[in-house]
mmCIF file as gemmi writes it, N, C-alpha and C atoms, coordinates in Angstrom:
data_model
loop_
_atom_site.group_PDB
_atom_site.id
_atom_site.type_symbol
_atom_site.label_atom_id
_atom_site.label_alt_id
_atom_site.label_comp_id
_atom_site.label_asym_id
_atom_site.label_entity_id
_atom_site.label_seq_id
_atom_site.pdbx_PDB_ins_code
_atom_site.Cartn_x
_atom_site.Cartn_y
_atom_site.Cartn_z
_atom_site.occupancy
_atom_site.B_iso_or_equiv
_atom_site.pdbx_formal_charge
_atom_site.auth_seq_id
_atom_site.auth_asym_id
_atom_site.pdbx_PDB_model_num
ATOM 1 N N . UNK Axp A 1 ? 121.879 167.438 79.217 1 0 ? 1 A 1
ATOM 2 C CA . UNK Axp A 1 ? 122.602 167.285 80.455 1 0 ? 1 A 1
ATOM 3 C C . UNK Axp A 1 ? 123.127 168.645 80.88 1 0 ? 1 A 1
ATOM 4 N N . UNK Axp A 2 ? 122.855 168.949 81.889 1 0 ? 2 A 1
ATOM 5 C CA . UNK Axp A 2 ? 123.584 170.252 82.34 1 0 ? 2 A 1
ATOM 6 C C . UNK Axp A 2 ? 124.891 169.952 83.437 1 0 ? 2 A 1
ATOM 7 N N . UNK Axp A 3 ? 125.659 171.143 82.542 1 0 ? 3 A 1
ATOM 8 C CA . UNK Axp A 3 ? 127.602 170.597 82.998 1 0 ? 3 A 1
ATOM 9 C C . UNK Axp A 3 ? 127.614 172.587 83.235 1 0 ? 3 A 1
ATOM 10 N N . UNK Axp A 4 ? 127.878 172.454 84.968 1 0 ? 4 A 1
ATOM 11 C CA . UNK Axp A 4 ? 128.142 173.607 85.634 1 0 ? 4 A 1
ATOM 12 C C . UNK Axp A 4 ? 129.234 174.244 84.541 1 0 ? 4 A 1
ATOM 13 N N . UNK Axp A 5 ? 129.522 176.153 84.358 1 0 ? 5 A 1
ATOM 14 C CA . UNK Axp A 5 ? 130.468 176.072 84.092 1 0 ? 5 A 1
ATOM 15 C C . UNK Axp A 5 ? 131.507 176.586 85.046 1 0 ? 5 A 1
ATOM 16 N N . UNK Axp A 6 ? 132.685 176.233 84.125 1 0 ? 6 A 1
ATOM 17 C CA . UNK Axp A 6 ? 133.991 176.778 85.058 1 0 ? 6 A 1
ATOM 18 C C . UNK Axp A 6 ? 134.123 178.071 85.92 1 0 ? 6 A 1
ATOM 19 N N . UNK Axp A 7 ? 134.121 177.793 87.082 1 0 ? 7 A 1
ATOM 20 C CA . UNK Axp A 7 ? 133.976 178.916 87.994 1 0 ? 7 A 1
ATOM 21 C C . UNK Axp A 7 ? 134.807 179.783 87.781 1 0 ? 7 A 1
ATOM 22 N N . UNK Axp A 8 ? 135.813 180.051 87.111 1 0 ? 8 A 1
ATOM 23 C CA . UNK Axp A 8 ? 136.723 180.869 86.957 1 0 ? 8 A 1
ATOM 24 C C . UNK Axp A 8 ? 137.187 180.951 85.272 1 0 ? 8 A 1
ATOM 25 N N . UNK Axp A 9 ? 135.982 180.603 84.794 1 0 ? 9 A 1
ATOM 26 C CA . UNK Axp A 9 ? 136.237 180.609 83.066 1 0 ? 9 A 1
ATOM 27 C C . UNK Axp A 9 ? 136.311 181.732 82.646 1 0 ? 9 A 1
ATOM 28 N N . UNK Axp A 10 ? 136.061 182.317 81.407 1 0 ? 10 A 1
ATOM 29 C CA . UNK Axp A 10 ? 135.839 183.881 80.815 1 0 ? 10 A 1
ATOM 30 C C . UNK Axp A 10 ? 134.737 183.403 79.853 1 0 ? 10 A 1
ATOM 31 N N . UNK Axp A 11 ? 134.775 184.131 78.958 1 0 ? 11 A 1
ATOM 32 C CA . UNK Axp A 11 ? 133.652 184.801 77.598 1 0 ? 11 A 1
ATOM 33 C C . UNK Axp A 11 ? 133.745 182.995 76.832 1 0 ? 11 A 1
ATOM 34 N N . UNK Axp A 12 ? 134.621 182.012 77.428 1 0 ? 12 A 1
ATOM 35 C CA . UNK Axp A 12 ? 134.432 180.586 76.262 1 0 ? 12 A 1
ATOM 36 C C . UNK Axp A 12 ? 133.767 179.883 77.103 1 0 ? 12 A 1
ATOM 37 N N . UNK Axp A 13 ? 133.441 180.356 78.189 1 0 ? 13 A 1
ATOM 38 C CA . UNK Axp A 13 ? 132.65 178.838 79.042 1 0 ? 13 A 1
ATOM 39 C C . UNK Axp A 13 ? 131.159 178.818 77.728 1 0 ? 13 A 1
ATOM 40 N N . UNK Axp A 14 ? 130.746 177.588 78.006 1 0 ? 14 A 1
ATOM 41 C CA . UNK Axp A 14 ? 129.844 177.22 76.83 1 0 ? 14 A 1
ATOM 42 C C . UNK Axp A 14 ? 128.443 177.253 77.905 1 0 ? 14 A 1
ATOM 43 N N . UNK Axp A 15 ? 127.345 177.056 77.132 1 0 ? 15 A 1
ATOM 44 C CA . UNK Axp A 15 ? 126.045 176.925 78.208 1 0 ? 15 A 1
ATOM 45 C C . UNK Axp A 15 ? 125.657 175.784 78.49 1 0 ? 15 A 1
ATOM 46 N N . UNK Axp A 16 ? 125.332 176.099 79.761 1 0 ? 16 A 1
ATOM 47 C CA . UNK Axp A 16 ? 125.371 174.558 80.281 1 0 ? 16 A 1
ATOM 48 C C . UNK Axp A 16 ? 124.221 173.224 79.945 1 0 ? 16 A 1
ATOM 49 N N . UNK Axp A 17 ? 123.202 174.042 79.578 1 0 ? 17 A 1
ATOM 50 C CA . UNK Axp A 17 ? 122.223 173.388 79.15 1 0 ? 17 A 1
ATOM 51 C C . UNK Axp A 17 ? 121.918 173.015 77.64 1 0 ? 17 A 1
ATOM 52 N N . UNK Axp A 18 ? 123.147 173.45 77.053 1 0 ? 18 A 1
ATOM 53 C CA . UNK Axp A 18 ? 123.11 172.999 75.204 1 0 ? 18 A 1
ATOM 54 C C . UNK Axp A 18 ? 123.078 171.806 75.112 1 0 ? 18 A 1
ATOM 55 N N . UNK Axp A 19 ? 122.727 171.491 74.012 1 0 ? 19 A 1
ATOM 56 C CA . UNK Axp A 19 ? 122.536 170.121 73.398 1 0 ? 19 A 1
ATOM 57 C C . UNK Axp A 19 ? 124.344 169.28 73.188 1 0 ? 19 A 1
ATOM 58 N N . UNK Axp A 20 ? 124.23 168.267 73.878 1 0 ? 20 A 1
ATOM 59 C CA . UNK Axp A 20 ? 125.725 166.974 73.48 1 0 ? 20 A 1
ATOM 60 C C . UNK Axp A 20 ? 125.136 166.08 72.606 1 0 ? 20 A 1
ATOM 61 N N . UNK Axp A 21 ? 126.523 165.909 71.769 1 0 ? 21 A 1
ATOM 62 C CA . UNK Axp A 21 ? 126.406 164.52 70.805 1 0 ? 21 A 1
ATOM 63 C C . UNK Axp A 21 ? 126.832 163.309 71.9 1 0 ? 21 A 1
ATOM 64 N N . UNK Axp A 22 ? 125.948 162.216 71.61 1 0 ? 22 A 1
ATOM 65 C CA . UNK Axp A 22 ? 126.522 161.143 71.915 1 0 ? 22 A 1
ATOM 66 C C . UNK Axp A 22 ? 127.597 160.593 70.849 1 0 ? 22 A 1
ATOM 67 N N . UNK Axp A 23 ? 128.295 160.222 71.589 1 0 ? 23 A 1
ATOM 68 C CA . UNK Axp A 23 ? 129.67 159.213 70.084 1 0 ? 23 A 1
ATOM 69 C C . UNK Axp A 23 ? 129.859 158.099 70.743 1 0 ? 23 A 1
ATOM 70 N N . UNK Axp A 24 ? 128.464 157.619 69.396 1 0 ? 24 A 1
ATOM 71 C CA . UNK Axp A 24 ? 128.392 155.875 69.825 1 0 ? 24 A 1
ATOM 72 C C . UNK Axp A 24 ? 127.805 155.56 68.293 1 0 ? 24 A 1
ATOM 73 N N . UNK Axp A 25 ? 128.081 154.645 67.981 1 0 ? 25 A 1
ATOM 74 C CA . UNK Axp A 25 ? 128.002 154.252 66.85 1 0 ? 25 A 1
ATOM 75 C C . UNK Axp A 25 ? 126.622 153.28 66.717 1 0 ? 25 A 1
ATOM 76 N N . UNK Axp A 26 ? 125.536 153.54 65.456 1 0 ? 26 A 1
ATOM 77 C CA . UNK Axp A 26 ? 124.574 152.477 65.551 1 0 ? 26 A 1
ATOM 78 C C . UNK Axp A 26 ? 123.915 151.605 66.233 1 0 ? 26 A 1
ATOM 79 N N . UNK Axp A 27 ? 124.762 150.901 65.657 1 0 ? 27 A 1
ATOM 80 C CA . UNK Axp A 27 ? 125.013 149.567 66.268 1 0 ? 27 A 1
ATOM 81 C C . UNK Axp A 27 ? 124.821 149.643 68.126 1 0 ? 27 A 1
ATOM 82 N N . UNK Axp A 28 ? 125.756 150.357 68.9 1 0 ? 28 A 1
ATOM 83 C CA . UNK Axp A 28 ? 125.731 150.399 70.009 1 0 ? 28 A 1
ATOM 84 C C . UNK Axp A 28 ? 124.402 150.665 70.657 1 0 ? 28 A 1
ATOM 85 N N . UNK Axp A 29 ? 123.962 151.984 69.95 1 0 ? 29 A 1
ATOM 86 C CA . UNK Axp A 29 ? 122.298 152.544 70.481 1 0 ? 29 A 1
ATOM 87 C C . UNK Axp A 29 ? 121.774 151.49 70.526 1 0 ? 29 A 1
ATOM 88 N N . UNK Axp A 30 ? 121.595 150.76 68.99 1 0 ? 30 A 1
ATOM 89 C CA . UNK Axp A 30 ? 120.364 149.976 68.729 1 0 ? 30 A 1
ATOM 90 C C . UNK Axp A 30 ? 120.286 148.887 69.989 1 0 ? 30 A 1
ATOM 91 N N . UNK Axp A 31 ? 121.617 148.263 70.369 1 0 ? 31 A 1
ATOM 92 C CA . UNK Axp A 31 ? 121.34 147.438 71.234 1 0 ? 31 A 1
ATOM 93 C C . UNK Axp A 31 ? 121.026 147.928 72.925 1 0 ? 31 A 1
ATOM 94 N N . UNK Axp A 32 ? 121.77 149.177 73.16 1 0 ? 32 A 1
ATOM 95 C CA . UNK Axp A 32 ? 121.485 149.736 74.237 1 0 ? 32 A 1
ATOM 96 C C . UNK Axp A 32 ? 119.547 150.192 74.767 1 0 ? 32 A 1
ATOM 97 N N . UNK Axp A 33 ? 119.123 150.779 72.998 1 0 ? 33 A 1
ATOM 98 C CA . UNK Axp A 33 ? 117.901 150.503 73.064 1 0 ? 33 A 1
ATOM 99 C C . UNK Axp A 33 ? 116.782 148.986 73.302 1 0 ? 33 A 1
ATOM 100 N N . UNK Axp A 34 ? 117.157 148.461 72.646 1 0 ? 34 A 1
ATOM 101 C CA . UNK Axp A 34 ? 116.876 146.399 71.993 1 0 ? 34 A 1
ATOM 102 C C . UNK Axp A 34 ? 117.01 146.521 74.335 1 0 ? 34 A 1
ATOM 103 N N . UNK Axp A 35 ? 117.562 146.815 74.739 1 0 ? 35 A 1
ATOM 104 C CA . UNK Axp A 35 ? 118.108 145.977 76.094 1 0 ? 35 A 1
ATOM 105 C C . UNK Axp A 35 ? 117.051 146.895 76.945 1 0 ? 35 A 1
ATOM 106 N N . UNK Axp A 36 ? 116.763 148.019 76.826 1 0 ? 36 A 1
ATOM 107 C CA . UNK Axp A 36 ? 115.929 148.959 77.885 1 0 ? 36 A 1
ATOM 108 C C . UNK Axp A 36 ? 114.762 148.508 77.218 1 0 ? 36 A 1
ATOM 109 N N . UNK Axp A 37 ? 113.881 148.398 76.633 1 0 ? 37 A 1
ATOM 110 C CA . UNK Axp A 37 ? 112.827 147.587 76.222 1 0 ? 37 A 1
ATOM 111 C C . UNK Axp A 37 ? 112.684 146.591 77.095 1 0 ? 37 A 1
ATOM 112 N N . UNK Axp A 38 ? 113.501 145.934 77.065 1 0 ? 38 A 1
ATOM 113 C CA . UNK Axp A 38 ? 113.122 144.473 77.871 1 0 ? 38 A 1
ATOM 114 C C . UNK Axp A 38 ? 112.379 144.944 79.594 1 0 ? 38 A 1
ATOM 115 N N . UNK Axp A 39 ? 111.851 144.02 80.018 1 0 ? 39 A 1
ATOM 116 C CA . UNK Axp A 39 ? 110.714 144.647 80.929 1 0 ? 39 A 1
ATOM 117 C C . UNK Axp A 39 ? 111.679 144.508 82.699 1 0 ? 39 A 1
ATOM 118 N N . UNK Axp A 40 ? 111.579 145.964 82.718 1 0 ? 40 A 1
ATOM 119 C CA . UNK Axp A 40 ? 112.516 145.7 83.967 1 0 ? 40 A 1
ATOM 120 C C . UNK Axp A 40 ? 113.458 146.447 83.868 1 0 ? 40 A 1
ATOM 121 N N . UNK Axp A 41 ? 114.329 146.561 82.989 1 0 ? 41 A 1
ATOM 122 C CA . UNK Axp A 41 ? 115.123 147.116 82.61 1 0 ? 41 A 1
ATOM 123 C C . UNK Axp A 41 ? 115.801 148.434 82.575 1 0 ? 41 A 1
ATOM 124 N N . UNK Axp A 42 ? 116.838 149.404 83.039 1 0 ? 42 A 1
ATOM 125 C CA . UNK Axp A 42 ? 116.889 150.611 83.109 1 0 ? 42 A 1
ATOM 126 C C . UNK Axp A 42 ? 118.654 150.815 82.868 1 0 ? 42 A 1
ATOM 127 N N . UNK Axp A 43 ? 118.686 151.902 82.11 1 0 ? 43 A 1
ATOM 128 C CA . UNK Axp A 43 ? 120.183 152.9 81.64 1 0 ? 43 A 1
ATOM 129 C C . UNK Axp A 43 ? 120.466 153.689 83.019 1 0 ? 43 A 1
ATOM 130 N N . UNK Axp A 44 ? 121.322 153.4 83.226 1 0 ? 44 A 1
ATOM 131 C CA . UNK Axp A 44 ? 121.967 154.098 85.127 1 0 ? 44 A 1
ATOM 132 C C . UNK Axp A 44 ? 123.534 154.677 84.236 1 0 ? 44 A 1
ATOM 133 N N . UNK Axp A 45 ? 123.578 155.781 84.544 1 0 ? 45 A 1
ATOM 134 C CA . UNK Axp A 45 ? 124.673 156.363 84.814 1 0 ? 45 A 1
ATOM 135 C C . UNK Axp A 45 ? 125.542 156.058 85.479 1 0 ? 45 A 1
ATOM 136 N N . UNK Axp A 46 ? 126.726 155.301 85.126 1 0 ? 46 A 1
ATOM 137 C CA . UNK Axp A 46 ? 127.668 154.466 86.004 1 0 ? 46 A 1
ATOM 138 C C . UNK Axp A 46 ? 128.751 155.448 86.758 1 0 ? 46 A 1
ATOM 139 N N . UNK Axp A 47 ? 129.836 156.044 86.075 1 0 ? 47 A 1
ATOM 140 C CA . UNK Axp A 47 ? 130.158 157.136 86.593 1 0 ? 47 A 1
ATOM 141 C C . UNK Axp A 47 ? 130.365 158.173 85.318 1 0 ? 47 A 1
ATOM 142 N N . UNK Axp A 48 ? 131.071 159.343 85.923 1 0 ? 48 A 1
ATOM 143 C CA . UNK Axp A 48 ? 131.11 160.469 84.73 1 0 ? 48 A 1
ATOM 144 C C . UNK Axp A 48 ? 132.767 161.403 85.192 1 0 ? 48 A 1
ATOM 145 N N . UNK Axp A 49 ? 133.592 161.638 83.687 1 0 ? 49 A 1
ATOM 146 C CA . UNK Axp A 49 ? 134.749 161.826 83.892 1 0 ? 49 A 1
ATOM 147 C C . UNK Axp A 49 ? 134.695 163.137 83.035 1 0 ? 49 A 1
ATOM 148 N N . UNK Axp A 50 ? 135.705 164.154 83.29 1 0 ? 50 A 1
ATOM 149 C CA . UNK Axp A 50 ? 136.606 164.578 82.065 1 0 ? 50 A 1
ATOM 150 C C . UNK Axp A 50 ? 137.571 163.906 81.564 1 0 ? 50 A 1
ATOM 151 N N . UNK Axp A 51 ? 137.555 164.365 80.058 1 0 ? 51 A 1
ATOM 152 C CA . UNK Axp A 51 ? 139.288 164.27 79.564 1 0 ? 51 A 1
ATOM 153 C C . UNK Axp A 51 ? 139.197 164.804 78.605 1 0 ? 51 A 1
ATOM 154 N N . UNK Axp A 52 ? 140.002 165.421 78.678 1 0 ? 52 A 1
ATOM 155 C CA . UNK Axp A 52 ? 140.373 166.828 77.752 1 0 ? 52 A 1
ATOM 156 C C . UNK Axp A 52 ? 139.409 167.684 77.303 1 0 ? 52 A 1
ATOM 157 N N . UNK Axp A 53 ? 138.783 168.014 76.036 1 0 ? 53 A 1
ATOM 158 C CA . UNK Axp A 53 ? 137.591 168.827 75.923 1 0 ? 53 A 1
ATOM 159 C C . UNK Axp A 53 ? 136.545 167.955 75.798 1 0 ? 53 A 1
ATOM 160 N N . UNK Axp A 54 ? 136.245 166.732 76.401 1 0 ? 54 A 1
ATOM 161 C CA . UNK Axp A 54 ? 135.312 165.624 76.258 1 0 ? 54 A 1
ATOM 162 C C . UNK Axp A 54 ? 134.858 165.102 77.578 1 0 ? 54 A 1
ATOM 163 N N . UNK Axp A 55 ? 133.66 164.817 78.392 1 0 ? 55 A 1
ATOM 164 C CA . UNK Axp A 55 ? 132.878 164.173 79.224 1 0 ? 55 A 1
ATOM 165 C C . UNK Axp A 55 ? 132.419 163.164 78.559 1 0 ? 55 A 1
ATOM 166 N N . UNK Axp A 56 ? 132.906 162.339 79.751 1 0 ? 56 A 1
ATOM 167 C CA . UNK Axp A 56 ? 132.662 160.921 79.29 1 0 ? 56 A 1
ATOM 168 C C . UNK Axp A 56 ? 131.599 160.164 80.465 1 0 ? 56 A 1
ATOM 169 N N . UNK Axp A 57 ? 131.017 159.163 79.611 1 0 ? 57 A 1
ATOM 170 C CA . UNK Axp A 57 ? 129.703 159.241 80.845 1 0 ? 57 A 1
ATOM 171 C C . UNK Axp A 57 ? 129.804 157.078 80.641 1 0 ? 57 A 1
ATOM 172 N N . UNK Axp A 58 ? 129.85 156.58 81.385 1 0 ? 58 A 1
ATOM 173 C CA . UNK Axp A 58 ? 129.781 155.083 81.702 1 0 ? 58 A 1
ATOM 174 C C . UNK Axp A 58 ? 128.564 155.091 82.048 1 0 ? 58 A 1
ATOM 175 N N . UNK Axp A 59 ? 128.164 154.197 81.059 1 0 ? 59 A 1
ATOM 176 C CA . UNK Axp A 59 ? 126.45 153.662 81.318 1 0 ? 59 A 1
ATOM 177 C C . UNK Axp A 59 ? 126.712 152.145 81.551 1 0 ? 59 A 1
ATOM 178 N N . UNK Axp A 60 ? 125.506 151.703 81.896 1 0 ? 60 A 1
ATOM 179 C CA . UNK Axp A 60 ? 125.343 150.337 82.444 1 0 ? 60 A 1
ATOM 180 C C . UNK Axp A 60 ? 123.72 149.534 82.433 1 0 ? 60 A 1
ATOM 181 N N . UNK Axp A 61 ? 123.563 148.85 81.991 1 0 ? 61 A 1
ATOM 182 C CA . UNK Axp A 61 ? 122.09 148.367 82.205 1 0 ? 61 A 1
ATOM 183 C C . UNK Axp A 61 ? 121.637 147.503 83.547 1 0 ? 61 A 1
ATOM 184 N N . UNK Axp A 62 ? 120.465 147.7 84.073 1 0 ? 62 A 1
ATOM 185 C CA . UNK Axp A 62 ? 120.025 147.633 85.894 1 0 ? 62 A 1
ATOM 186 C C . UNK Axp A 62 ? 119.148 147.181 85.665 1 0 ? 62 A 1
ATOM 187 N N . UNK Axp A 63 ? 118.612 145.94 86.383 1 0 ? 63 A 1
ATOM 188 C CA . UNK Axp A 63 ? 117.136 145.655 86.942 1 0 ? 63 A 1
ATOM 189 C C . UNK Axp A 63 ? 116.911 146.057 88.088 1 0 ? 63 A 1
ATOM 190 N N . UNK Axp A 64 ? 115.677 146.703 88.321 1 0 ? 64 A 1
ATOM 191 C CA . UNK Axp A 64 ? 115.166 146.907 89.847 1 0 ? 64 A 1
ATOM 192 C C . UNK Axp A 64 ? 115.307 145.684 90.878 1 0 ? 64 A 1
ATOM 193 N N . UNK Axp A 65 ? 115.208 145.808 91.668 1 0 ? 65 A 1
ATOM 194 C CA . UNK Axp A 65 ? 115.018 144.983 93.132 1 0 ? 65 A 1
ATOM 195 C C . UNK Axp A 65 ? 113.644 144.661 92.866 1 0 ? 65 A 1
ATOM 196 N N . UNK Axp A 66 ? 113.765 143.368 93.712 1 0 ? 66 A 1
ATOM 197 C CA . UNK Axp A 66 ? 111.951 142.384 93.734 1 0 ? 66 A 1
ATOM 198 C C . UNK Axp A 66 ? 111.422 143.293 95.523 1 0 ? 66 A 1
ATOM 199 N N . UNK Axp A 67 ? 110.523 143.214 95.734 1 0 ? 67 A 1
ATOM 200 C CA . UNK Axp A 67 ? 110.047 143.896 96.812 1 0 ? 67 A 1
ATOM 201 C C . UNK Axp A 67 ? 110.487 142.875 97.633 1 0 ? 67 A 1
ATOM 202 N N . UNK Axp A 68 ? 110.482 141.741 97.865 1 0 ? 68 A 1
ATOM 203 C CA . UNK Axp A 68 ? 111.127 141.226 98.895 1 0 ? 68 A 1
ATOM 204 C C . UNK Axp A 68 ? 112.707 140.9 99.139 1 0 ? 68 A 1
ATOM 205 N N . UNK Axp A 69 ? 112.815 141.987 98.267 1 0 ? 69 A 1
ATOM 206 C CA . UNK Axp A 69 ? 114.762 141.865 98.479 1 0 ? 69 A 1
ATOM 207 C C . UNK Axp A 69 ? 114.871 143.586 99.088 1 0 ? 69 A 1
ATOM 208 N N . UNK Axp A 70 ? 113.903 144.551 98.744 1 0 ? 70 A 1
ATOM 209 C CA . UNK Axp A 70 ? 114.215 145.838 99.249 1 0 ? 70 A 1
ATOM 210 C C . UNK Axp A 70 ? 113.131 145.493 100.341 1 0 ? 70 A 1
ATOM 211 N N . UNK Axp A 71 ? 112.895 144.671 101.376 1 0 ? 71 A 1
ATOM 212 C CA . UNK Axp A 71 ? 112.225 144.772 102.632 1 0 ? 71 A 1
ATOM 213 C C . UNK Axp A 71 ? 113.344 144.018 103.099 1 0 ? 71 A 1
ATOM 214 N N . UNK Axp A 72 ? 114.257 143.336 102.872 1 0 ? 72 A 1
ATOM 215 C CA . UNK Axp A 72 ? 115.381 142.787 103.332 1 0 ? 72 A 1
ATOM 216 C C . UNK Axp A 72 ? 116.617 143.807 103.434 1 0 ? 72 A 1
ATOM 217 N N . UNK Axp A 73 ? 116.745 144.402 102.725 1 0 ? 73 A 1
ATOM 218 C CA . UNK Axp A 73 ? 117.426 145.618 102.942 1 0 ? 73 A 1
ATOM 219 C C . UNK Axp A 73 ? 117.223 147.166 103.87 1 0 ? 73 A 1
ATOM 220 N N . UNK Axp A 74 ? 115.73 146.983 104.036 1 0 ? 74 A 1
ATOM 221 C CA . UNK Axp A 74 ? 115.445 147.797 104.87 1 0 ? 74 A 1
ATOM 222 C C . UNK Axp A 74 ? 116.088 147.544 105.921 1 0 ? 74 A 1
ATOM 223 N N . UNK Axp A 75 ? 115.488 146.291 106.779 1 0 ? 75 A 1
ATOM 224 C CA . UNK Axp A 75 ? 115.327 145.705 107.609 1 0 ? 75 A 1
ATOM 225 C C . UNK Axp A 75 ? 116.622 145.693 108.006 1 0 ? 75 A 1
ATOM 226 N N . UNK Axp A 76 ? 117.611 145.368 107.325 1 0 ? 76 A 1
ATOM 227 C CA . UNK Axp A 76 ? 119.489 145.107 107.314 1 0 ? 76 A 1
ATOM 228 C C . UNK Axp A 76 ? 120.263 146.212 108.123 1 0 ? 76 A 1
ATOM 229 N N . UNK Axp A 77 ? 119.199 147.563 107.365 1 0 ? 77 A 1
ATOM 230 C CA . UNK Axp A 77 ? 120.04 148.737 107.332 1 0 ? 77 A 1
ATOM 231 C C . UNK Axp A 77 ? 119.488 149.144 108.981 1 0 ? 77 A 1
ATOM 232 N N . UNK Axp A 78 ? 118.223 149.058 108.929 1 0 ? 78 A 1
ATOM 233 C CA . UNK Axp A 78 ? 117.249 149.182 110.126 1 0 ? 78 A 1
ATOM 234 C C . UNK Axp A 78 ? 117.981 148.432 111.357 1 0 ? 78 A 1
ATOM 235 N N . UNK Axp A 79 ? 118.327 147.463 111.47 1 0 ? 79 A 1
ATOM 236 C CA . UNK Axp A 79 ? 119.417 146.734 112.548 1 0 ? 79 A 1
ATOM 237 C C . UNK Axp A 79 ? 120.949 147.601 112.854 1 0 ? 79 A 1
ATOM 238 N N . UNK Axp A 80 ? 120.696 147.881 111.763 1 0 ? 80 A 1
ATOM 239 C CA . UNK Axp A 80 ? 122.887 148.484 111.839 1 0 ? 80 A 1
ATOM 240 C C . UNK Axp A 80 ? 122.386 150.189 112.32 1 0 ? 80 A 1
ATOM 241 N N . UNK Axp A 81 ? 121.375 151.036 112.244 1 0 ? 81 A 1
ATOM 242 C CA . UNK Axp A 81 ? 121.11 151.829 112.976 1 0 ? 81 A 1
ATOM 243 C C . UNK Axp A 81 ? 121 151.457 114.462 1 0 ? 81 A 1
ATOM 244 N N . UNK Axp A 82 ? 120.206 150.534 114.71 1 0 ? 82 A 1
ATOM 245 C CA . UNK Axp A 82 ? 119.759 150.716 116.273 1 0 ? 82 A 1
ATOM 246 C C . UNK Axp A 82 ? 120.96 150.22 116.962 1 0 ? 82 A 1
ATOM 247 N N . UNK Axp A 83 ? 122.089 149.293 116.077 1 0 ? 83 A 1
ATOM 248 C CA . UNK Axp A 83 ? 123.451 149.324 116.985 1 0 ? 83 A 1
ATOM 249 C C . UNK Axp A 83 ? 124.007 150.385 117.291 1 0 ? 83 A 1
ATOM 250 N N . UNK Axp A 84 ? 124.276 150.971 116.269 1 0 ? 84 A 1
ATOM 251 C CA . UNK Axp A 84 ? 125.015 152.437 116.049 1 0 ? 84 A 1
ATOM 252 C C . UNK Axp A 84 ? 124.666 153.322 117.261 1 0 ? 84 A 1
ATOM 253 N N . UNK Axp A 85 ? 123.193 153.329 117.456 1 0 ? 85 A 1
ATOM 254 C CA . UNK Axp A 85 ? 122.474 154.021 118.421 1 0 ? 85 A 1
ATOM 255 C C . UNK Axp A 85 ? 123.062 153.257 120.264 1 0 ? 85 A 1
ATOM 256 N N . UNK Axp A 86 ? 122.809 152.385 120.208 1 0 ? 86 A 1
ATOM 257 C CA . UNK Axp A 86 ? 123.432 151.53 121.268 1 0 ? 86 A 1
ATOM 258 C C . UNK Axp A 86 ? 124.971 151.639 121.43 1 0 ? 86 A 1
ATOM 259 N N . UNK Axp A 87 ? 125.96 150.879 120.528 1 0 ? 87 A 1
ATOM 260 C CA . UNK Axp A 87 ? 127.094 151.681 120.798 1 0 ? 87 A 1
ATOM 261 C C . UNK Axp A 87 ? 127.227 152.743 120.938 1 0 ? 87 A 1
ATOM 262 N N . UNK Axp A 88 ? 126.663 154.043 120.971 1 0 ? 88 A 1
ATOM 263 C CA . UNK Axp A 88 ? 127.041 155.15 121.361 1 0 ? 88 A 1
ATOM 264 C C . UNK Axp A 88 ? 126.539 155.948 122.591 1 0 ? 88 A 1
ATOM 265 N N . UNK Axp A 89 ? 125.814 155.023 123.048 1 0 ? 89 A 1
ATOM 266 C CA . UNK Axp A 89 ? 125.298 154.795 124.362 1 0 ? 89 A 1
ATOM 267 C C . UNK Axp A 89 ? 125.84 154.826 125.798 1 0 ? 89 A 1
């Protein structure tokens, strides 16, 4: 993972592209793995924090959209433009 460094650090900023430990225990991987296997399935980056000398990263497991739910969403978003366009008319 690359973590910009401190714009105003000195000689301790670290490189940004080094290797992080995850701190998760076994158990956790195995099932986080056991769950992305399953067909469909994907690890999304939920959000990402500091605290203190530690980044912390919230993961989450995602299924994709069926194609006829992202042509419904097109279509959704595709309507709320051409208002936008009209109200400003």
């Amino acid at each position: 993972m690359h973590i910009s460094p401190y714009e105003f650090g000195n000689i301790y900023n670290k490189n940004p592209l080094r290797d992080r430990k995850l701190l998760a225990n076994k158990h956790e991987i195995n099932r986080l793995i056991g769950q992305i296997k399953q067909k469909g399935y994907s690890l999304v980056p939920m959000s990402l924090y500091f605290k203190g000398n530690f980044v912390k990263l919230e993961l989450g497991i995602g299924k994709g959209k069926k194609l006829y739910d992202k042509r419904q969403d097109i279509a959704k978003r595709d309507a709320e433009i051409r208002m936008r366009k009209q109200m400003a008319e």
